[in-house]
C-alpha positions as CSV (number, residue, x, y, z in Angstrom):
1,X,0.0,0.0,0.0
2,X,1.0,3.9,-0.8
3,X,2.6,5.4,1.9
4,X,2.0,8.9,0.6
5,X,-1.4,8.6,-0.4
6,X,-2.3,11.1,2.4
7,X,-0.6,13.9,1.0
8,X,-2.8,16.1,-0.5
9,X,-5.9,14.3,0.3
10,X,-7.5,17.2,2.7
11,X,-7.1,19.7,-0.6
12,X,-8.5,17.3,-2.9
13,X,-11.2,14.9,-1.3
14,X,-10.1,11.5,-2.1
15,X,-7.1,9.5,-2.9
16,X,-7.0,6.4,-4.7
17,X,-4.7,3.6,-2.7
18,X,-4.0,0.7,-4.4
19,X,-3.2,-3.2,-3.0
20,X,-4.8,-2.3,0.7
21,X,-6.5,-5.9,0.2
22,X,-4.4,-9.0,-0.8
23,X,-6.0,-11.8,-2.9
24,X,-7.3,-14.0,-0.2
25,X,-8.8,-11.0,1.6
26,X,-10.9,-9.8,-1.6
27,X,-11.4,-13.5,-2.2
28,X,-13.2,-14.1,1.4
29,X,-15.5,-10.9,0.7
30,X,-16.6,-12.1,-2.4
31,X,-17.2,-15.4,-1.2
32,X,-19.4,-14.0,2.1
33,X,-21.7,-11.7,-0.3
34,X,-21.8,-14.5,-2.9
35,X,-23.0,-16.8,-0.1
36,X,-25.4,-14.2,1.3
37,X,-28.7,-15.1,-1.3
38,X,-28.7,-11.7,-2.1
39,X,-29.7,-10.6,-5.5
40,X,-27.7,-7.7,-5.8
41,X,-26.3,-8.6,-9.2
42,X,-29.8,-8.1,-10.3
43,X,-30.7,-5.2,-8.2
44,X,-27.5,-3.2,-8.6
45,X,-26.6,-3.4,-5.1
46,X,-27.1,-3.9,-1.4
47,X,-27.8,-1.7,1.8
48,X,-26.9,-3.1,5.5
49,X,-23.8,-5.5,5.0
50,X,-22.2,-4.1,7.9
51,X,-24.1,-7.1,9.2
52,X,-22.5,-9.4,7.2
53,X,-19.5,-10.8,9.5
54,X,-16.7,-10.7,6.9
55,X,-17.7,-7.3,6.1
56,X,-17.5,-7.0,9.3
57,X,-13.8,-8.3,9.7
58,X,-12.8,-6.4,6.9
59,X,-13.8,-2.9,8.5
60,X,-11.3,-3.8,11.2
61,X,-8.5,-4.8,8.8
62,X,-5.1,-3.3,9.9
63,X,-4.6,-1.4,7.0
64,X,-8.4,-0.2,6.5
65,X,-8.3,0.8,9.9
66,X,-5.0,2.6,9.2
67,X,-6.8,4.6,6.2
68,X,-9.8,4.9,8.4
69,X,-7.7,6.4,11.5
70,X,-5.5,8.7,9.3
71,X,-8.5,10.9,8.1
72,X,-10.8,10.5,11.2
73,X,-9.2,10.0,14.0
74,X,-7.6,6.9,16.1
75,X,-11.1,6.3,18.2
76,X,-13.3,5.9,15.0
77,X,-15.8,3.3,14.3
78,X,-17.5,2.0,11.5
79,X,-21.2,2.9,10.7
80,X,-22.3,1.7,7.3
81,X,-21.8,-0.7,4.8
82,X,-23.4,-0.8,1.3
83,X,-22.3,-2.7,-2.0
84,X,-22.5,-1.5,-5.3
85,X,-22.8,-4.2,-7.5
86,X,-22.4,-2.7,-12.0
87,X,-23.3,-5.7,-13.7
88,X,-24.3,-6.1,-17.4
89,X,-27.9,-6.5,-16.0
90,X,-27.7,-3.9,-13.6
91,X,-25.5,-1.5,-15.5
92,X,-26.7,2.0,-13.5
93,X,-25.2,5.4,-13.5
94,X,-25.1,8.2,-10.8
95,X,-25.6,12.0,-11.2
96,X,-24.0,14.2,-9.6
97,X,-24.5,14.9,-6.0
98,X,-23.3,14.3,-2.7
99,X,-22.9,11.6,0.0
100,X,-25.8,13.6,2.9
101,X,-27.7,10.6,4.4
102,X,-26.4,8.7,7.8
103,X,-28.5,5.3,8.8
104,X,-29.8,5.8,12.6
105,X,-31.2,3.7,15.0
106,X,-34.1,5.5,15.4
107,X,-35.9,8.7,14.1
108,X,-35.5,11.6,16.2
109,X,-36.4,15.9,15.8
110,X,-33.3,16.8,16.0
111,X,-32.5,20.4,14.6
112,X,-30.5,19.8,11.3
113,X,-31.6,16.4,10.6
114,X,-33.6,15.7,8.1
115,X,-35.7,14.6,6.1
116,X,-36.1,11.0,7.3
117,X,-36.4,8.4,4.8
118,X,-36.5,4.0,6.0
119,X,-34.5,2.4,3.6
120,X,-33.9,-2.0,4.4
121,X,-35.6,-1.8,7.4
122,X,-33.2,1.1,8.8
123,X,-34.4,4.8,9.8
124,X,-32.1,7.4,7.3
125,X,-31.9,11.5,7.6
126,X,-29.4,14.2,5.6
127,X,-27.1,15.4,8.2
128,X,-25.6,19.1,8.6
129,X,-22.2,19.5,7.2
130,X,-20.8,19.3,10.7
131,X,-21.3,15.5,10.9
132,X,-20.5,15.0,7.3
133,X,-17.3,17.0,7.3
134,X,-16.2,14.4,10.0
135,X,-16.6,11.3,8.3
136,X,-14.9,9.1,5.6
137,X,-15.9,6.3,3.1
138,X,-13.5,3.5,2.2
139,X,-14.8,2.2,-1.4
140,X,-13.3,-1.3,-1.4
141,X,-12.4,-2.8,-5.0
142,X,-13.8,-6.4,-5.8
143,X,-12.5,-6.4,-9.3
144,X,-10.7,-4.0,-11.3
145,X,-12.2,-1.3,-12.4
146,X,-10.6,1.2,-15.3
147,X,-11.6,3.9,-17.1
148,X,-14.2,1.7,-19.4
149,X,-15.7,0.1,-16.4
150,X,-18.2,3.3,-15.3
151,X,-15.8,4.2,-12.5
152,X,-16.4,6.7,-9.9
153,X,-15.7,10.5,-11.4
154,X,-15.3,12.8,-8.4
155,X,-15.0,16.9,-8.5
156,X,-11.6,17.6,-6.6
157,X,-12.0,19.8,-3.8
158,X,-15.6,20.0,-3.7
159,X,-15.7,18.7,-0.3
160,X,-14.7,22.2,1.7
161,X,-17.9,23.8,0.5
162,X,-19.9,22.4,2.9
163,X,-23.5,21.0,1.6
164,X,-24.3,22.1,-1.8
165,X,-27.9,23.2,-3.4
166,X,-28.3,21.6,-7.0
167,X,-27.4,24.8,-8.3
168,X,-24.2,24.9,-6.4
169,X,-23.5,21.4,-7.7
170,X,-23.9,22.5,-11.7
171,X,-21.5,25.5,-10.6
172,X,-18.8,23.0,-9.5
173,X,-19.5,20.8,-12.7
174,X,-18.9,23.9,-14.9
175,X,-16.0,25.5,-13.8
176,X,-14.1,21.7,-13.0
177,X,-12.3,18.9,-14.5
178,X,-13.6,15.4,-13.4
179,X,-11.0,12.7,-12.0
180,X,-11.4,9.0,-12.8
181,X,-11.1,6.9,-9.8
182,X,-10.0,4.0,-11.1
183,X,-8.3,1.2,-9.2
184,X,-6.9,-2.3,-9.4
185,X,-8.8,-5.4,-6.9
186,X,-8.2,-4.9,-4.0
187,X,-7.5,-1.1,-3.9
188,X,-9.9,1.3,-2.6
189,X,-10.9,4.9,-3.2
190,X,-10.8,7.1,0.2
191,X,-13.6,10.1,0.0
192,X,-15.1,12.9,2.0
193,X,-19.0,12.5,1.4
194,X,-19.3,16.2,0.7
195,X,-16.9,15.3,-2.5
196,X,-19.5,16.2,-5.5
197,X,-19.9,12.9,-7.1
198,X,-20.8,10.3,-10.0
199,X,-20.8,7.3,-12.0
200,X,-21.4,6.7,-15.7
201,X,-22.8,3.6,-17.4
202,X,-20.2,0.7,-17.9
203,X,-18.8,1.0,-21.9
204,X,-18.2,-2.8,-21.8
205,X,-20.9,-5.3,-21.7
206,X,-18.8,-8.2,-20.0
207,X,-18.3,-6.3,-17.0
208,X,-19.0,-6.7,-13.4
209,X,-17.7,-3.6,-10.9
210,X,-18.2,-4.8,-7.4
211,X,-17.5,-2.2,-4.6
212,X,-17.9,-2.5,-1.1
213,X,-18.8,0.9,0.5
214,X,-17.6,1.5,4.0
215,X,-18.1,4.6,6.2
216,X,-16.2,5.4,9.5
217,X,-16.3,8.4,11.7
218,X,-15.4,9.1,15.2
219,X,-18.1,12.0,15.8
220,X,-21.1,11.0,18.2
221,X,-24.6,12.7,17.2
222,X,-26.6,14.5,19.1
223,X,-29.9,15.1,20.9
224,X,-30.0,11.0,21.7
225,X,-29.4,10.2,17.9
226,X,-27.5,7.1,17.7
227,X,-25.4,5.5,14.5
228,X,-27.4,2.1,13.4
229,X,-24.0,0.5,13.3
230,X,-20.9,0.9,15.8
231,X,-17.9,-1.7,14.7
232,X,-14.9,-0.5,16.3
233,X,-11.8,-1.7,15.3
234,X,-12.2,-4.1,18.5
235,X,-13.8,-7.7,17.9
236,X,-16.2,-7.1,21.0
């Protein structure tokens, strides 16, 4: 893994890392969400796979935890999983936009929270920039994904403008360059949530881009909120 992956992450948003999973880890994640049932392949994803235990052990890999503690803090803790599963049946694209929405325990009126959506089962608000700017999301490469292969395109710097109206969004897409974030298995792509952004179609019909999604902070919410998921990096 990149030792100076760090180095202008804050300015930019993201930074692509590559070989922070070896084979056999990549290998036991596809094997746990292949064994899962789920028809994600069809669907285009999957919500909730924190619950999944080797999505579980992976969160707490030494060097995911190592990304995870660089950019939020050595006391940080898991909170959602998702996967995003391109396939040639499922072969979706993204506009524009930013990461706003946390998954809760429960619904609560709390000031700057909201609105509340259930999605799976789990209670989900947009959250003020003050939470969001104190998160990250580790995007975990099943396969490799290049350029043809619908990657994520992100707005560099983005991120420090806080939350962004849609009109603020079409600003930032006018006046900046996109950057593929492409990345071999087993790399990953470290983001803010406030980065603006997107994913295009896949240009090759064979492909299959699986990416497991995992978001960490070390920020507690307020007013008896509660995160739906807690994995430290500590098997309880």
């Amino acid at each position: 893994m990149s030792q100076s992956w760090d180095s202008d992450f804050e300015s930019r948003g993201y930074a692509v890392v590559e070989d922070v999973l070896n084979a056999a880890e990549v290998q036991r994640l596809r094997d746990a969400l292949n064994n899962t049932g789920s028809d994600a392949h069809r669907r285009g994803g999957r919500r909730n796979i924190l619950q999944i235990a080797d999505v579980q052990s992976a969160s707490r890999l030494p060097a995911i935890r190592a990304i995870a503690e660089r950019v939020v803090g050595l006391g940080c803790f898991a909170v959602r999983g998702l996967l995003f599963d391109k396939t040639p049946t499922a072969n979706w694209r993204v506009a524009w936009h930013q990461d706003v929405a946390i998954a809760t325990k429960a619904q609560a009126s709390v000031d700057g929270f909201g609105p509340w959506t259930v999605k799976a089962g789990v209670p989900h608000c947009h959250a003020p920039a003050r939470i969001l700017e104190q998160m990250v999301a580790i995007r975990v490469h099943l396969e490799a994904c290049g350029p043809a292969d619908g990657p994520l395109r992100v707005l560099p710097g983005s991120h420090a403008s806080g939350r962004l109206d849609p009109g603020e969004i079409e600003g930032w897409k006018a006046r900046s360059v996109p950057s593929l974030c492409v990345a071999g298995s087993g790399g990953v792509v470290v983001m803010r949530p406030l980065l603006v952004h997107a994913s295009s179609s896949a240009e090759r019909p064979d492909v299959r881009r699986r990416v497991v999604h995992l978001e960490f902070t070390a920020a507690e919410l307020p007013g008896g909120l509660e995160w739906a998921e807690r994995l430290s990096g500590v098997c309880p």
